[in-house]
C-alpha positions as CSV (number, residue, x, y, z in Angstrom):
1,X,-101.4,215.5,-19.2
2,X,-101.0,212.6,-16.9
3,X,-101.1,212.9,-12.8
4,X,-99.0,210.8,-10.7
5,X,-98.6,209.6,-6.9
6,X,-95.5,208.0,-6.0
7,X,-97.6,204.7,-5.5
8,X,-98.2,204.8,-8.7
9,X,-94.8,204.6,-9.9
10,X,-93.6,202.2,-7.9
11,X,-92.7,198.9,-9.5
12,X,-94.2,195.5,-8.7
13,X,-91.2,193.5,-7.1
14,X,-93.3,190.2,-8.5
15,X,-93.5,191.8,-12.3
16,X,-90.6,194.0,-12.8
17,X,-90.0,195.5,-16.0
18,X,-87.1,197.4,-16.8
19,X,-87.3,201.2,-18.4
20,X,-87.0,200.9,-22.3
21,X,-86.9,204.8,-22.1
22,X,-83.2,203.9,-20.9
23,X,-83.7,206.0,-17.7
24,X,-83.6,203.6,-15.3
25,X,-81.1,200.9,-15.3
26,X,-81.0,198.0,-12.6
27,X,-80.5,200.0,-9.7
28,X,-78.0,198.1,-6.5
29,X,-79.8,196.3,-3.2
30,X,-80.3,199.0,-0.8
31,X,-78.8,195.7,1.7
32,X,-75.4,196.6,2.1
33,X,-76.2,200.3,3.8
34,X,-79.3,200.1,4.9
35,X,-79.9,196.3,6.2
36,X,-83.3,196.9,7.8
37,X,-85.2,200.1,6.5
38,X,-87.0,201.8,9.3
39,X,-90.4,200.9,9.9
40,X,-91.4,203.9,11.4
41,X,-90.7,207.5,10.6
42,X,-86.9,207.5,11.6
43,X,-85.6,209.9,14.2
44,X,-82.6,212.3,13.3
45,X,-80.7,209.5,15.4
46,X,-81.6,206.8,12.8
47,X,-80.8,209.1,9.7
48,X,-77.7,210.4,10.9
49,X,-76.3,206.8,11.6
50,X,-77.7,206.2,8.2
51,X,-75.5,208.7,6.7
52,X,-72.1,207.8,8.0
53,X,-72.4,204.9,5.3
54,X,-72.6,206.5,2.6
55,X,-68.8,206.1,1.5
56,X,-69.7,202.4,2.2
57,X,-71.6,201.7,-1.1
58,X,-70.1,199.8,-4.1
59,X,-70.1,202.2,-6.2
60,X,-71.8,205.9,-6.5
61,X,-74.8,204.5,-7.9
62,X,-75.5,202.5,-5.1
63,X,-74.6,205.8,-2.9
64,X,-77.2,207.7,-4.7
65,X,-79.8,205.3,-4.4
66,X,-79.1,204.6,-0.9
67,X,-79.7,208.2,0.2
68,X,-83.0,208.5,-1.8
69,X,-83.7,205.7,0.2
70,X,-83.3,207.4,2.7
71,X,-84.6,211.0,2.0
72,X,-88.2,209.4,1.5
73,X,-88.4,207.9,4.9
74,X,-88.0,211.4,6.0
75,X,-90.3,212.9,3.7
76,X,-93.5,210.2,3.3
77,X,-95.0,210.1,0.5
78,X,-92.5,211.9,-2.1
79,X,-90.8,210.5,-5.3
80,X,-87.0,211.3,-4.8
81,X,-84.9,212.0,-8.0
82,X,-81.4,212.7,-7.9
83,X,-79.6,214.3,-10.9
84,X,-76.1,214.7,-11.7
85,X,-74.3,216.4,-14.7
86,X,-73.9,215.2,-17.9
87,X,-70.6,214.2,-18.6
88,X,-70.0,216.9,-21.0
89,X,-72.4,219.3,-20.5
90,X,-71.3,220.0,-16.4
91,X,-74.1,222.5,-16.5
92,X,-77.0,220.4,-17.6
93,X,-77.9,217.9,-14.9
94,X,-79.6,214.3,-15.7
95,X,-81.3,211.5,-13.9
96,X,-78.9,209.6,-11.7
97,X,-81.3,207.6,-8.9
98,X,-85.1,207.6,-8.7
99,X,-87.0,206.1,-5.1
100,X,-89.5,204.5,-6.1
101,X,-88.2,203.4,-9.6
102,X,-89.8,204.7,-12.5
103,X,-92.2,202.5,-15.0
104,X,-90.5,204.4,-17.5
105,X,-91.8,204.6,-20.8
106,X,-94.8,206.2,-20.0
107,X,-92.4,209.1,-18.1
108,X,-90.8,211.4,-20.7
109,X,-87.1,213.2,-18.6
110,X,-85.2,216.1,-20.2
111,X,-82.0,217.4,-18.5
112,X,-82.4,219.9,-16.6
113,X,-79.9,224.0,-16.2
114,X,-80.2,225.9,-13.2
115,X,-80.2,229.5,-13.4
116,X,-77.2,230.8,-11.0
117,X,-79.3,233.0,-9.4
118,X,-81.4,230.1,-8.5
119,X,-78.8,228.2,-7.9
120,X,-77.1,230.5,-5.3
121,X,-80.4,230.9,-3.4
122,X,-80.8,227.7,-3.1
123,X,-77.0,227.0,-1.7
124,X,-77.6,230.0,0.8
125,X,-81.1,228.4,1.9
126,X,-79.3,224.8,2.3
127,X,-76.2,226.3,4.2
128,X,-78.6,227.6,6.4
129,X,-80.5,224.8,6.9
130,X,-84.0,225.3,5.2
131,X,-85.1,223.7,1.8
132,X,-86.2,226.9,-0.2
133,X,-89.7,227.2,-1.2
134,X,-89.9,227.3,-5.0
135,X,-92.6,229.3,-6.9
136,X,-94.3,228.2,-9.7
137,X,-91.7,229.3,-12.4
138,X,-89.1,227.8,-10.4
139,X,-90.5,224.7,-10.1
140,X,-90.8,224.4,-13.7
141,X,-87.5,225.3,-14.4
142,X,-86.5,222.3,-12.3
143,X,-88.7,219.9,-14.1
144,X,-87.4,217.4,-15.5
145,X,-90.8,215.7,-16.1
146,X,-92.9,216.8,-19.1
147,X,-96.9,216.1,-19.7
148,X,-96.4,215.4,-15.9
149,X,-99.1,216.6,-12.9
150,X,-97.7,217.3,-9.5
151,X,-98.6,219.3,-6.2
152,X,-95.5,220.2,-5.5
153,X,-91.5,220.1,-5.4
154,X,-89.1,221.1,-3.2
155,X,-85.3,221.1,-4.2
156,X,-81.8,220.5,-2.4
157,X,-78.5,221.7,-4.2
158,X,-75.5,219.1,-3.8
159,X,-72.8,221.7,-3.3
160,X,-69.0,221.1,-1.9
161,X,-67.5,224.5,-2.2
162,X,-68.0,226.4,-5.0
163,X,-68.7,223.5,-7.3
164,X,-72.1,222.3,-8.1
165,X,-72.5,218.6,-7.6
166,X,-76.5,217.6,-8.3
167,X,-79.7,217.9,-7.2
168,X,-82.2,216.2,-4.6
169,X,-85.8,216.6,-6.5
170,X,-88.8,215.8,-4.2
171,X,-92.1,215.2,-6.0
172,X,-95.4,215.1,-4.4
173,X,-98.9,214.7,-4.9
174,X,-100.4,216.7,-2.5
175,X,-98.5,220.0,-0.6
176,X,-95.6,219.3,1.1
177,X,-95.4,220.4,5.0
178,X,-91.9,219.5,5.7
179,X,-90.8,220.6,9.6
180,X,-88.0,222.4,10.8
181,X,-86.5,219.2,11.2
182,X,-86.7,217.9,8.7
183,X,-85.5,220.7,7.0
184,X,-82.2,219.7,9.0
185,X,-81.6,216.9,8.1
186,X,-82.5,217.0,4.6
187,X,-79.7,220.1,4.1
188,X,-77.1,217.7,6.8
189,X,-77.5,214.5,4.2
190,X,-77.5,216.9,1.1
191,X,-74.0,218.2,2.6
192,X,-73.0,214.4,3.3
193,X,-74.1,213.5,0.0
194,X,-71.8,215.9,-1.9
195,X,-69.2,215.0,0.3
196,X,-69.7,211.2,-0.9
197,X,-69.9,212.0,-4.4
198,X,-66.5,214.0,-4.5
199,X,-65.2,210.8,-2.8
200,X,-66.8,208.7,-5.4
201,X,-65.6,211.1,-8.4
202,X,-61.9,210.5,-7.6
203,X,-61.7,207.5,-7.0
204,X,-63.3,206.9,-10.2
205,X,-60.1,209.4,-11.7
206,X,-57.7,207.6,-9.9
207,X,-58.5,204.5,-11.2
208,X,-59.3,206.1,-14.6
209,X,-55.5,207.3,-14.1
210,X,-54.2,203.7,-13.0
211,X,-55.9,201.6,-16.2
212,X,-54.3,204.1,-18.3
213,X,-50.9,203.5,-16.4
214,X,-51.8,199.4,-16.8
215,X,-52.5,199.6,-20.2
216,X,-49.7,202.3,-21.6
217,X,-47.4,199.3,-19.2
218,X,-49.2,196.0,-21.3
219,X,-48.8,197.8,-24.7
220,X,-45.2,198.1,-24.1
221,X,-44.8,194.7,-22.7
222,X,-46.6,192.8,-24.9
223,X,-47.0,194.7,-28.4
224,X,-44.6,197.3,-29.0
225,X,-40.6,197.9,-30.5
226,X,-38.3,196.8,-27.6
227,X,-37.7,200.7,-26.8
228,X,-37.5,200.0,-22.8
229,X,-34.9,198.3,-21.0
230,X,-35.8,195.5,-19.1
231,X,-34.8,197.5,-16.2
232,X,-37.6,200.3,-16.8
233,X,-40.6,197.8,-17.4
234,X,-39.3,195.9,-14.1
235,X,-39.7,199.5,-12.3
236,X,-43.4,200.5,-14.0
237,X,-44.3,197.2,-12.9
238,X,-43.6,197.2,-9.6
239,X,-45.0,200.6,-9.6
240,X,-48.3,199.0,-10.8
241,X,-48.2,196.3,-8.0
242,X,-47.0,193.8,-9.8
243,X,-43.6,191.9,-9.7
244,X,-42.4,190.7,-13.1
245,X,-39.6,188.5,-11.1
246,X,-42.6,186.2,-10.3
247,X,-43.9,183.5,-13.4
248,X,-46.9,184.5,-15.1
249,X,-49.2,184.0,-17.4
250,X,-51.1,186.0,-20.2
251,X,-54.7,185.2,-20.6
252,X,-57.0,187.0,-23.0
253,X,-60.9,187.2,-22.8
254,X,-63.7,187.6,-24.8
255,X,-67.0,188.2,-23.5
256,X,-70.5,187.8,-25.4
257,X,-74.1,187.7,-24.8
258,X,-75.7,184.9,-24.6
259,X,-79.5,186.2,-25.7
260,X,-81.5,183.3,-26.9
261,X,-84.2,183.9,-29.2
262,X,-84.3,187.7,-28.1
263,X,-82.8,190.6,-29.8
264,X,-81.0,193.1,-27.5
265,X,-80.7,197.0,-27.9
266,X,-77.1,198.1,-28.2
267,X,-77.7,200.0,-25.1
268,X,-78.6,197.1,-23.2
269,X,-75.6,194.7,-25.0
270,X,-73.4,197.4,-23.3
271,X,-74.6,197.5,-20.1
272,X,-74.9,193.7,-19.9
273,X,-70.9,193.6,-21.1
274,X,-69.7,196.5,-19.0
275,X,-71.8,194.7,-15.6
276,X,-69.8,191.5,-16.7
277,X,-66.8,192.8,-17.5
278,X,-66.0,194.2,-14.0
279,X,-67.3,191.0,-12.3
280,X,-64.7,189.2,-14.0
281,X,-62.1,191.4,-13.7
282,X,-62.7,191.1,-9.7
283,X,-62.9,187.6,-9.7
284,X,-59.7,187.7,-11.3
285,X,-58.1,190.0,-9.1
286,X,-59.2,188.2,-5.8
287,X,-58.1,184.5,-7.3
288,X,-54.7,185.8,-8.4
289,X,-53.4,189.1,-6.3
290,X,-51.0,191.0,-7.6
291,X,-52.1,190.5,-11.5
292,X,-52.9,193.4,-13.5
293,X,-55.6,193.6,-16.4
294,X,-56.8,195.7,-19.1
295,X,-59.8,196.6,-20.9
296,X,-62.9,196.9,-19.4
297,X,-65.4,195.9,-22.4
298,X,-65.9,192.8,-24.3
299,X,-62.1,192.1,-24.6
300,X,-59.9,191.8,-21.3
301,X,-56.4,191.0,-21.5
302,X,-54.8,189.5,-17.8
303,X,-51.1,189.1,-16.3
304,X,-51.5,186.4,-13.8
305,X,-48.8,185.7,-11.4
306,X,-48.7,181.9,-11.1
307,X,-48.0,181.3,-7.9
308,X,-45.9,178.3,-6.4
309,X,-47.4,175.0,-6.4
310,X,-50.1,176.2,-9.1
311,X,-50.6,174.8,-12.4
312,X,-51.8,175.8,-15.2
313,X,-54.5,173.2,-15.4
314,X,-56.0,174.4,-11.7
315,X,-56.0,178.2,-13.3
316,X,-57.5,176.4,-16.7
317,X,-60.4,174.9,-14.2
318,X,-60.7,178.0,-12.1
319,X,-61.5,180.4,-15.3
320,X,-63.9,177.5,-16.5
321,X,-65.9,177.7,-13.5
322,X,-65.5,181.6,-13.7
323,X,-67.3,181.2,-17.3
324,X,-70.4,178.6,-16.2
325,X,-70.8,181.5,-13.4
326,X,-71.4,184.3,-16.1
327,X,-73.2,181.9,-18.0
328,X,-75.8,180.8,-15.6
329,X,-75.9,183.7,-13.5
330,X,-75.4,187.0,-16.1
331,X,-76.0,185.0,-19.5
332,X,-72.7,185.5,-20.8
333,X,-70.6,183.8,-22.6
334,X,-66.6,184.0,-21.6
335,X,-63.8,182.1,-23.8
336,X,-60.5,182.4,-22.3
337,X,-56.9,181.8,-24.1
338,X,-53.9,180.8,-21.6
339,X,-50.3,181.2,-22.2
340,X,-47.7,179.1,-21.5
341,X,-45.5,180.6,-18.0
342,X,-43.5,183.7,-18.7
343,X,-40.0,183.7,-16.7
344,X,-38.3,186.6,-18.3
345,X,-39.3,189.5,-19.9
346,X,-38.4,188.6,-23.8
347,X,-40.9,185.3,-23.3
348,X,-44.1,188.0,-22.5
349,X,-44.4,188.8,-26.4
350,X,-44.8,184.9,-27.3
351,X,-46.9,184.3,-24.5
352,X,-49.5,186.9,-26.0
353,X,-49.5,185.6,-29.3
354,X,-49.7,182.0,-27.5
355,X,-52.8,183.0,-25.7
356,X,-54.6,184.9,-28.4
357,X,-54.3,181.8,-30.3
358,X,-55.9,179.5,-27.6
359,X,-58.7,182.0,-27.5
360,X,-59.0,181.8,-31.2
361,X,-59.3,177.8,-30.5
362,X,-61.7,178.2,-27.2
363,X,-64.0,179.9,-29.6
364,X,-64.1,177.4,-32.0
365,X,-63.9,174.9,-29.8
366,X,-66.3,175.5,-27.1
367,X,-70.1,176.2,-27.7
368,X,-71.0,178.0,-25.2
369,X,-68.0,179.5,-22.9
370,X,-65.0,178.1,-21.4
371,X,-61.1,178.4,-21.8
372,X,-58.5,176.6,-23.1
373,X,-54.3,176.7,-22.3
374,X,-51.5,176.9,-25.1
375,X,-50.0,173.7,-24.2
376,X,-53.1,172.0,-24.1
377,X,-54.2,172.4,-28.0
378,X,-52.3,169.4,-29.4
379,X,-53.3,168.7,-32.5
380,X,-56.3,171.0,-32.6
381,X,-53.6,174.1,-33.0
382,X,-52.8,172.7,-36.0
383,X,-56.1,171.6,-37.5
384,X,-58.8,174.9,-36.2
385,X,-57.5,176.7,-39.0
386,X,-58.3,174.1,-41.9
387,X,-61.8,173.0,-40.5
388,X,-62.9,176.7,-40.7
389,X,-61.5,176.8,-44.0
390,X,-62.3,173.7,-45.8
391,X,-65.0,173.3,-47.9
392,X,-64.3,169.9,-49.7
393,X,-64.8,166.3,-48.4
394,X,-62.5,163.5,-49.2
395,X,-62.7,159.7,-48.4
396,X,-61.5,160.1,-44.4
397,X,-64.1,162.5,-44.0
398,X,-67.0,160.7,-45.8
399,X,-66.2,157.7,-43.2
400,X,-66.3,159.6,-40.2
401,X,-70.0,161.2,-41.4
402,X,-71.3,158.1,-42.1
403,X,-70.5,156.6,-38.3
404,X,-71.1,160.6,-36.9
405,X,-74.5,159.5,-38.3
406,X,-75.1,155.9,-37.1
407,X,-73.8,157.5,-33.7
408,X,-77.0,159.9,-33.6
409,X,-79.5,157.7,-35.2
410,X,-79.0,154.5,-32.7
411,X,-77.3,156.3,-29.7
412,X,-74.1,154.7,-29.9
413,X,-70.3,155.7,-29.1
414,X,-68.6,154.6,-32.3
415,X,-66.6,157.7,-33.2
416,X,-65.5,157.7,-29.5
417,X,-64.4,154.6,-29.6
418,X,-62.4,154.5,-32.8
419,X,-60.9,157.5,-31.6
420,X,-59.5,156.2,-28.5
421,X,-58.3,153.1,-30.4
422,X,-56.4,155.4,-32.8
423,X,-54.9,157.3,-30.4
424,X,-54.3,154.2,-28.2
425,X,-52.3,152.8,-31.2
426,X,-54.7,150.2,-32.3
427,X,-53.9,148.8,-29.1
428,X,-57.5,147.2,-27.8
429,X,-56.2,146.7,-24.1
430,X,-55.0,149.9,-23.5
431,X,-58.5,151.1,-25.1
432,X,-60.7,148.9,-23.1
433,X,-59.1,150.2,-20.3
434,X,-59.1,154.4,-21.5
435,X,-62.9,154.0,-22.3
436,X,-63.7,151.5,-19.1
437,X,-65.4,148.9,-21.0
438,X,-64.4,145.4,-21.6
439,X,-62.4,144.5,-24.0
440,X,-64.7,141.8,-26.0
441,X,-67.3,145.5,-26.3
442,X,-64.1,147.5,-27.6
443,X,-63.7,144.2,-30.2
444,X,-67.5,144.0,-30.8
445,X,-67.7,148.2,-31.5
446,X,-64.6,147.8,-33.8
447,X,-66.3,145.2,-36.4
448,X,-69.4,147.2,-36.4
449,X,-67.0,150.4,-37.3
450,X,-65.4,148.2,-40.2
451,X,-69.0,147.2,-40.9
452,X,-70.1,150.8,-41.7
453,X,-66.2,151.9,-43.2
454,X,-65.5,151.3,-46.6
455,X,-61.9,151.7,-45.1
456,X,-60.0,149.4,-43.7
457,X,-58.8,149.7,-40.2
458,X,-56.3,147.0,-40.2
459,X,-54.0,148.8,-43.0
460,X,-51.5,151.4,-41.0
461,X,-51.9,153.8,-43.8
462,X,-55.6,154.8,-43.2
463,X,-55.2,155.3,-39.3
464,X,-53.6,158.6,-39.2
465,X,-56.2,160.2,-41.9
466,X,-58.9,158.9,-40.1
467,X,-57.8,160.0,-37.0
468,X,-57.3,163.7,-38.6
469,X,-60.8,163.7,-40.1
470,X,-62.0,162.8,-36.5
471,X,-60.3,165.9,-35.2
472,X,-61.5,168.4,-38.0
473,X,-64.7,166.7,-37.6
474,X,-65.1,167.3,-34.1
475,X,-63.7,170.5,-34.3
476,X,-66.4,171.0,-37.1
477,X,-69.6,170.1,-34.7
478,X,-68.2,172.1,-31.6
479,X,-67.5,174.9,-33.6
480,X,-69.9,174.9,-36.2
C-alpha cells in the first residue's frame, strides 16, 4: 500500500518526466485563463471571475485543467481529478485532468461506474449547494486509485440536465473541513463546468460534422467518377467557405517523427502526429483563408486559394518555413507536394496527381522536411523514379563517384562546378558568373575535373550523360 500527499505528486518543473502509464499527457499552460494564479486563498469574487473563462480555453482539455486549477486554490492541500466518460462506455468514467500532475507509473487508475443511486444523491446535494459527505464504501466505489492511502474524498457530479457529464474527485491527506462556502462555490463551478463541457462537446460534433462535409466534397473533387455537375460542387463549396471561382492549389502533406536515436511508443507517435497535425492545419488556415483541408493524421491534403499577386514560389517558401518550425520546435518532419494553379474545375483531378508526385519527389529529395512545387521538378520528375530503382553503374556514373569522392576527401566544389558548366552550356563565362568566381578558377576546376575523368569533357556526346548521372547522383545522396 503506498500513502500519498499532494506534494508528493507534484512534478518537478526542472525534471519533468512524462507518465509512461499513458495517464497523463502534456497537459495546456494554465496562462491563457488564469494569467496570475492567486496568491492567497481567493475570495468567491476572484473564483467567480475565474469561471466566466472557462469557454475561453483552446480546447476542453485546457478547460478541465484550468478549473482544477482552480478548485485547489479553494480547497488547499487536495489533489483534484477530473473524469469524463469513455468514449464508448458513457457509463464508465476515466481520467481527464489531474492538479498537481501525476508521476504516473507508480499510480495504478481504473475507470470508474457510479451507482445511480449514488449518483442522484450526489446531483440533489450539488443542486443544493453542498458537496455530499461519502462514507467509506462510497468512497471506494469512486476510487479510481488502487494500492493507494488517502484521508479522505469528497465528490462533485458534472450534471447538465439529466445527462451525466464527469466527476470533480478531491483527494486528501488529512480530513477535509470544507465551509459552507466553499461548498458554494465548488457546486457554482461544478454547474459552470458542465455547462463548458457541453459547449466543448459540440463544437467538437460540429466540426466532426464539417470535416466529414470537407472530405465527402475533396473525394468528389479530386478522386471520384465525374457524377456531379460543375454546378453542384461550385454550390458544396461555397457551402464549405470556399469559392472554387478563385485559383488554387492542391498541396499534400506528410508528416513524420523525427526521433533520433530513440524508439517511440505507438501511443506517443500518435499523439506527437495528432499535436502536429492540427498545428499545421491552423497555420495553413490563417496563411491562406478560405482554403479547406482534410485529414487530420500523418497525411493532410490542402485547397489553397492563391490569391492575387501570390506565387507559387512565396507559398513554396512559406510551407518551408512551416516545416523548419515543426522541425525545430515539435521534431517533426513535413514534406509538402504543390500543384500547379487550378482555374476550372476539370484541372483539380491533374493538380492532385501533380502534387502527389512532388511529394513523392520532396521525400526523396529532401532529408529532413521541406516542399517542393510541380513546376519546379525539371528534370528530377523524370529521373526520382530510376535513381530509386537502379541498381547498376555505368561509365557516367563511375565518373561522378570518383569526383563525389575527391569532393569529400579535399573539401572541394568540383561536382558543383561541372554541373553549372553543363547546365551553362559549356559556356565558362556564363559559369564564372552563376557560381561567382572568376573565370581563370572555373578554367583551373575544369582541368582538375578532366584530370580525375576518364571522360572527356570537350566531346558533346558525353555532356548530357554526365549531367544525368549528376542528377541521379544527387538525387541518390539526398534521398538515400
Amino acid at each position: 500500500m503506498q500513502v500519498f500527499s499532494p506534494e508528493q505528486l507534484k512534478e518537478d518543473n526542472d525534471a519533468q518526466r512524462p507518465s509512461e502509464s499513458g495517464l497523463h499527457s502534456h497537459l495546456p499552460s494554465s496562462d491563457a485563463l488564469l494569467p496570475t494564479l492567486i496568491a492567497a486563498k481567493p475570495t468567491i469574487y476572484d473564483v467567480f471571475r475565474l469561471m466566466t473563462t472557462l469557454t475561453q480555453a483552446s480546447s476542453l482539455q485546457a478547460m478541465l485543467h484550468e478549473s482544477a486549477q482552480i478548485i485547489t486554490q479553494v480547497i488547499e492541500k487536495v489533489l483534484c481529478l477530473i473524469l469524463l466518460p469513455r468514449p464508448v462506455h458513457s457509463s464508465q468514467l476515466q481520467l481527464a485532468a489531474c492538479v498537481p500532475a501525476l508521476l504516473g507509473e507508480e499510480v495504478e487508475m481504473q475507470t470508474v461506474t457510479v451507482p445511480t443511486t449514488l449518483r442522484e444523491r450526489l446531483q440533489d446535494a450539488t443542486l443544493h449547494g453542498r458537496v455530499l459527505r461519502l462514507n467509506t464504501q462510497e468512497q471506494e466505489i469512486l476510487n479510481p486509485f488502487k494500492k493507494v492511502e488517502y484521508a479522505d474524498l469528497c465528490a462533485i457530479p458534472l450534471i447538465l440536465g439529466d445527462t451525466h457529464l464527469g466527476m470533480i474527485l478531491c483527494y486528501s491527506s488529512i480530513p477535509l473541513q470544507v465551509t459552507d462556502e466553499e461548498q458554494l462555490i465548488l457546486c457554482t463551478l461544478a454547474r459552470q463546468m458542465a455547462l463548458a463541457i457541453e459547449h466543448y462537446q459540440r463544437i467538437e460534433r460540429e466540426a466532426c460534422e464539417q470535416q466529414k462535409q470537407v472530405h465527402a466534397f475533396m473525394t468528389d473533387l479530386l478522386h471520384a467518377d465525374a457524377s456531379y455537375t460543375a454546378a453542384a460542387l461550385q454550390k458544396r463549396a461555397c457551402l464549405l467557405g470556399c469559392n472554387l471561382a478563385a485559383p488554387h492549389l492542391v498541396v499534400s502533406l506528410q508528416l513524420l517523427p523525427l526521433w533520433g536515436n530513440s524508439i517511440p511508443t505507438e501511443e506517443e507517435r500518435i499523439t506527437r502526429i495528432r499535436g502536429a497535425s492540427t498545428r499545421t492545419r491552423r497555420h495553413i488556415h490563417k496563411l491562406y483563408p478560405g482554403s479547406l483541408s482534410d485529414g487530420e493524421s500523418d497525411q493532410i491534403l490542402c485547397l489553397l486559394r492563391l490569391e492575387t499577386g501570390r506565387t507559387i514560389d512565396a507559398v513554396n517558401q512559406e510551407l518551408d518555413t512551416l516545416a523548419a518550425l515543426l522541425r525545430d520546435e515539435e521534431h517533426m518532419s513535413l514534406f509538402v507536394g504543390i500543384s500547379t494553379p487550378c482555374q476550372v474545375l476539370s484541372e483539380y483531378r491533374c493538380g492532385y496527381a501533380q502534387a502527389q508526385e512532388a511529394l513523392q519527389v520532396a521525400q526523396w529529395l529532401r532529408q529532413h522536411s521541406g516542399s517542393a512545387s510541380f513546376e519546379a521538378l525539371g528534370v528530377y520528375r523524370y529521373l526520382y523514379r530510376f535513381a530509386r530503382e537502379n541498381v547498376l553503374s555505368d561509365a557516367y556514373q563511375a565518373q561522378i563517384a570518383t569526383l563525389a569522392a575527391y569532393d569529400r576527401c579535399r573539401h572541394t566544389n568540383l561536382l558543383e562546378t561541372l554541373e553549372t558548366y553543363l547546365e551553362c552550356g559549356t559556356n565558362i563565362a556564363d559559369t564564372s558568373e552563376q557560381l561567382h568566381i572568376h573565370r581563370n578558377t572555373v578554367q583551373q576546376r575544369l582541368e582538375r575535373i578532366q584530370s580525375l575523368c576518364l571522360l572527356d569533357l570537350s566531346q558533346r556526346a558525353n555532356r548530357l550523360p554526365l549531367l544525368v548521372a549528376l542528377k541521379v547522383h544527387r538525387l541518390t545522396s539526398w534521398g538515400g
